[in-house]
Chimera marker file (.cmm) of the C-alpha trace (Angstrom):
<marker_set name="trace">
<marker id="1" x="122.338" y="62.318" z="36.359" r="1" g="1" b="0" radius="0.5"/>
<marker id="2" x="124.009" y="63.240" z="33.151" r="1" g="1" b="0" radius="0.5"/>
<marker id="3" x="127.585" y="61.899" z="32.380" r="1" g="1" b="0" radius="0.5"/>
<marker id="4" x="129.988" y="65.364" z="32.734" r="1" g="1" b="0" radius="0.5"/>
<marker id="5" x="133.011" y="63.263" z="31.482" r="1" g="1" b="0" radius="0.5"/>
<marker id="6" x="134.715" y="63.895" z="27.902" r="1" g="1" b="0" radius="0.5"/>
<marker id="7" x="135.805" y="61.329" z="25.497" r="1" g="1" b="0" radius="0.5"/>
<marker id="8" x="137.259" y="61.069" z="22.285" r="1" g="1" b="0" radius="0.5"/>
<marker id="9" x="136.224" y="58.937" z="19.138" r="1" g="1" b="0" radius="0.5"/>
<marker id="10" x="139.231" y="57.995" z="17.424" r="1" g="1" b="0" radius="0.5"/>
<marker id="11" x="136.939" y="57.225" z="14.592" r="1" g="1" b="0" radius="0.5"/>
<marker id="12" x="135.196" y="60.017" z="13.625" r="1" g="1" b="0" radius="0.5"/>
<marker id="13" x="137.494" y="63.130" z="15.542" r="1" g="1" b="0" radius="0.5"/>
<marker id="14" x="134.827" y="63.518" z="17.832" r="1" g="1" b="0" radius="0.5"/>
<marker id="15" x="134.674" y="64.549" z="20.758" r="1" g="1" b="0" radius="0.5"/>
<marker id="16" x="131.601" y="63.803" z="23.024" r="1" g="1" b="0" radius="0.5"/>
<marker id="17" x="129.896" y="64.402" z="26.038" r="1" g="1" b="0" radius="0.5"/>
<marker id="18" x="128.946" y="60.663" z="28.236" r="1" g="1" b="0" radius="0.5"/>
<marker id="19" x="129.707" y="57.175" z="26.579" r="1" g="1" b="0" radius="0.5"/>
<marker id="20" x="128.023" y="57.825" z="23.216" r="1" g="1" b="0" radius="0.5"/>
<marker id="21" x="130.285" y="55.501" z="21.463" r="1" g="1" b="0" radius="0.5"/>
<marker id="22" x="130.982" y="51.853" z="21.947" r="1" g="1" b="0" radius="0.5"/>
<marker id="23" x="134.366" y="51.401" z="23.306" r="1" g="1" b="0" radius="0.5"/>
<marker id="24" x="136.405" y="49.968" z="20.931" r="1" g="1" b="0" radius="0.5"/>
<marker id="25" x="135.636" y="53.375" z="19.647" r="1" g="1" b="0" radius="0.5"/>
<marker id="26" x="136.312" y="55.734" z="22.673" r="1" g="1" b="0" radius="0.5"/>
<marker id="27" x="139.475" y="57.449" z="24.006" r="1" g="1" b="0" radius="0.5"/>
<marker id="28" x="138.617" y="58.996" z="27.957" r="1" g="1" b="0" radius="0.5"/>
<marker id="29" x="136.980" y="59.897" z="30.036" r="1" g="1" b="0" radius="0.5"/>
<marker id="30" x="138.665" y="63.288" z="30.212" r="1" g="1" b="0" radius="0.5"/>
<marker id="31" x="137.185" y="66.078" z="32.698" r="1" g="1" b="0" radius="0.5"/>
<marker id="32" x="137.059" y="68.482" z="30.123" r="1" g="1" b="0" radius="0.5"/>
<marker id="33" x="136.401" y="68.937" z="26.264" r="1" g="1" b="0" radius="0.5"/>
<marker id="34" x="139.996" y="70.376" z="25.585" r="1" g="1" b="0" radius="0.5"/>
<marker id="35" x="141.508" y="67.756" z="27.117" r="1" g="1" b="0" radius="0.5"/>
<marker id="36" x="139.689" y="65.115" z="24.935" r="1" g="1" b="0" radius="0.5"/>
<marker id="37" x="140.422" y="66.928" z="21.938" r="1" g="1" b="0" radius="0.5"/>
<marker id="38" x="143.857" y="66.751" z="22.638" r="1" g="1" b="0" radius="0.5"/>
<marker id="39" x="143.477" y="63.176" z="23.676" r="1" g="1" b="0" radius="0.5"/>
<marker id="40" x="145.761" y="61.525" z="20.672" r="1" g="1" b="0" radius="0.5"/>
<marker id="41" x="148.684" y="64.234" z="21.789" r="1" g="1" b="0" radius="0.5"/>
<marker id="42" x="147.948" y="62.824" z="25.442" r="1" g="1" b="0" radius="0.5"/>
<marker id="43" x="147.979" y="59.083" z="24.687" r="1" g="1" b="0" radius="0.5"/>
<marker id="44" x="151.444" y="59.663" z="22.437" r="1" g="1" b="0" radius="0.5"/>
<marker id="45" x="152.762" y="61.515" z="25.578" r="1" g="1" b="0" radius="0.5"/>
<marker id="46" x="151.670" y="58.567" z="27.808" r="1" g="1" b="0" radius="0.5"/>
<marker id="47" x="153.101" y="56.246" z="25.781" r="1" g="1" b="0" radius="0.5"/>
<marker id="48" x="156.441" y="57.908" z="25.573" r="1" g="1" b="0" radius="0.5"/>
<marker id="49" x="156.688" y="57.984" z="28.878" r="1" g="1" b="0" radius="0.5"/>
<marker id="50" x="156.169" y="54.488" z="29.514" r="1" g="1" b="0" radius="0.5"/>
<marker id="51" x="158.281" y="53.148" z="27.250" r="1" g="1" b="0" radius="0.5"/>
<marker id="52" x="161.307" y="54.906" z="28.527" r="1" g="1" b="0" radius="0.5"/>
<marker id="53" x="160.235" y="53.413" z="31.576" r="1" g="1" b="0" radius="0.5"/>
<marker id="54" x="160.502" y="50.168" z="30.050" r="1" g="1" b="0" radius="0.5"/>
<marker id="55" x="163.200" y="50.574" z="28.941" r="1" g="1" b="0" radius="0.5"/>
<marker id="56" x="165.169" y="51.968" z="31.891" r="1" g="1" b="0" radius="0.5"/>
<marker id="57" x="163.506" y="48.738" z="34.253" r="1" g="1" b="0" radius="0.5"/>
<marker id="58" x="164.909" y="46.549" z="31.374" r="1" g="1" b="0" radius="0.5"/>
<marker id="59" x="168.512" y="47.929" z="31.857" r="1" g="1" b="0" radius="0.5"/>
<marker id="60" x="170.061" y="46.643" z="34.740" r="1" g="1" b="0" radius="0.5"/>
<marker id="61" x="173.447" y="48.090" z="33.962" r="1" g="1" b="0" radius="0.5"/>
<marker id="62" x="175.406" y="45.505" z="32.768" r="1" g="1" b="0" radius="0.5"/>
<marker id="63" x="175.314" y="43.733" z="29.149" r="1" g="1" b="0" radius="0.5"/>
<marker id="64" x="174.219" y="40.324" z="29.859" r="1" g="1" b="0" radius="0.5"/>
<marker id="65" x="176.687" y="37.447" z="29.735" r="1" g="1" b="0" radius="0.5"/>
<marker id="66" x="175.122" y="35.538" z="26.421" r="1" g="1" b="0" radius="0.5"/>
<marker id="67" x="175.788" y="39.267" z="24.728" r="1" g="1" b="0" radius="0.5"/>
<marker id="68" x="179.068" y="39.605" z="25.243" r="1" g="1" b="0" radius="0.5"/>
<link id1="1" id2="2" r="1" g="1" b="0" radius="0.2"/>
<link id1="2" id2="3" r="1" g="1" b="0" radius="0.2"/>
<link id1="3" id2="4" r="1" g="1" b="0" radius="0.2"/>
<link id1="4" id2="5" r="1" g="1" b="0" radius="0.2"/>
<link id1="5" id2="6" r="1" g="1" b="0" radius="0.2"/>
<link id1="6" id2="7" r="1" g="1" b="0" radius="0.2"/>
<link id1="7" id2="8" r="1" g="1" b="0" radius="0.2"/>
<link id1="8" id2="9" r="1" g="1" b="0" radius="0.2"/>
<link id1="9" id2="10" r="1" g="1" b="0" radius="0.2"/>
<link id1="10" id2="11" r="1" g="1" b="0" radius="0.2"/>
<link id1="11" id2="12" r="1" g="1" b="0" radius="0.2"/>
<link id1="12" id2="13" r="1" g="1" b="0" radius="0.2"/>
<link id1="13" id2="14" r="1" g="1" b="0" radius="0.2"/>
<link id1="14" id2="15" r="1" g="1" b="0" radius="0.2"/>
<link id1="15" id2="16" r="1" g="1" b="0" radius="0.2"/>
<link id1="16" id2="17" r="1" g="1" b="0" radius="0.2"/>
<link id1="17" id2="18" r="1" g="1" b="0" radius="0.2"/>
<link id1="18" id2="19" r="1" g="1" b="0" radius="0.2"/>
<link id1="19" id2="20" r="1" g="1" b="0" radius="0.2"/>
<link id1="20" id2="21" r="1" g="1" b="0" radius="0.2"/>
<link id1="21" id2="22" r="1" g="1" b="0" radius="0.2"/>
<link id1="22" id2="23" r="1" g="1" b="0" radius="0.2"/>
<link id1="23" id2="24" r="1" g="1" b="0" radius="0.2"/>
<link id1="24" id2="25" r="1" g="1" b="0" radius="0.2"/>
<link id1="25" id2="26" r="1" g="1" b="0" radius="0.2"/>
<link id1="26" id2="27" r="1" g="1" b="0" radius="0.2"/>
<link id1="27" id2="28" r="1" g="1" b="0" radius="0.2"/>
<link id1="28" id2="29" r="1" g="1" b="0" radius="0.2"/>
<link id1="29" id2="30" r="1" g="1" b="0" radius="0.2"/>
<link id1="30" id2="31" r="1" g="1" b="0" radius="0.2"/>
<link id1="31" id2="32" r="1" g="1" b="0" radius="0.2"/>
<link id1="32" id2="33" r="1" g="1" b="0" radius="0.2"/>
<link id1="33" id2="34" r="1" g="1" b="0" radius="0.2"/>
<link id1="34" id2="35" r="1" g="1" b="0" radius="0.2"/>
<link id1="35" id2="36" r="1" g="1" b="0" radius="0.2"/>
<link id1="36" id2="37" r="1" g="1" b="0" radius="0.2"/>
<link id1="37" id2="38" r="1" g="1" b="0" radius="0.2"/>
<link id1="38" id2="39" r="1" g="1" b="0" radius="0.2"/>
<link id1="39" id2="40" r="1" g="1" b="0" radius="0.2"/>
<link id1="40" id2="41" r="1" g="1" b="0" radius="0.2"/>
<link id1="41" id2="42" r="1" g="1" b="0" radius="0.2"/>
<link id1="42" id2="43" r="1" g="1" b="0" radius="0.2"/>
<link id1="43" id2="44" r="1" g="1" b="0" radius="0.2"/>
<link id1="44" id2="45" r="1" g="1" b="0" radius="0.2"/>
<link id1="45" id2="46" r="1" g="1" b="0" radius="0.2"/>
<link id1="46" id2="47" r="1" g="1" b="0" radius="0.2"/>
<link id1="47" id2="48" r="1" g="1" b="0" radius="0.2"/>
<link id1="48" id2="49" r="1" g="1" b="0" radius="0.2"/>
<link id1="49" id2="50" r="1" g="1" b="0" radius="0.2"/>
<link id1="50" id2="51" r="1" g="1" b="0" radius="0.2"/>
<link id1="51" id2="52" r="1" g="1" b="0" radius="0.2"/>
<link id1="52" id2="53" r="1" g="1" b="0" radius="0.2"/>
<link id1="53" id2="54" r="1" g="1" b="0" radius="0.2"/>
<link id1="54" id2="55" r="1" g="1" b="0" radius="0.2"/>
<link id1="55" id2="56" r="1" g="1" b="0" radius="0.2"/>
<link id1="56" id2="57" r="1" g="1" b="0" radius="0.2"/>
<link id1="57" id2="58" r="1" g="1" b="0" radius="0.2"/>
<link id1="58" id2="59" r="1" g="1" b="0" radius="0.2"/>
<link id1="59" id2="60" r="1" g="1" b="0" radius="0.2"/>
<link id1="60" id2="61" r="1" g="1" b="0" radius="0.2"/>
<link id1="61" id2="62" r="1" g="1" b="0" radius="0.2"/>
<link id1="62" id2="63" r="1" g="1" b="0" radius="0.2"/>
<link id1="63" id2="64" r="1" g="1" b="0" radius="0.2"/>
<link id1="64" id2="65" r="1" g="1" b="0" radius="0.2"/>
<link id1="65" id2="66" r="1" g="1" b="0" radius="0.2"/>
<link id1="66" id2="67" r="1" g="1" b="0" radius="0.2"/>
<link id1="67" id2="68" r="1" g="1" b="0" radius="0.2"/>
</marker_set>
């Protein structure tokens, strides 16, 4: 059964169909090959979104007493 998964080799731009790359070197798997070109734009959205995340659990609406 062949792999019909996408990924992404951060290394050489590539995109590939199945785990050709080790991976340390392999972004996915994404179900299709335009969504693992655009897999850096995805990650940087991902990331966005979890940091404000972060940083709305770490506010807890009140500046801490030692900060005052």
């Amino acid at each position: 059964m062949a792999d019909e998964q996408f990924y992404y080799n951060p290394s050489t731009g590539e995109v590939t169909q199945g785990k050709e790359a080790s991976w340390d070197n392999r972004m996915g798997p994404y179900a299709t090959r335009e969504e693992a070109e655009n897999a850096i734009q995805i990650a940087t959205q991902r990331n966005k979104t979890a940091d404000n995340q972060d940083e709305a659990d770490d506010n807890w609406g009140e500046t801490p007493s030692w900060e005052k």
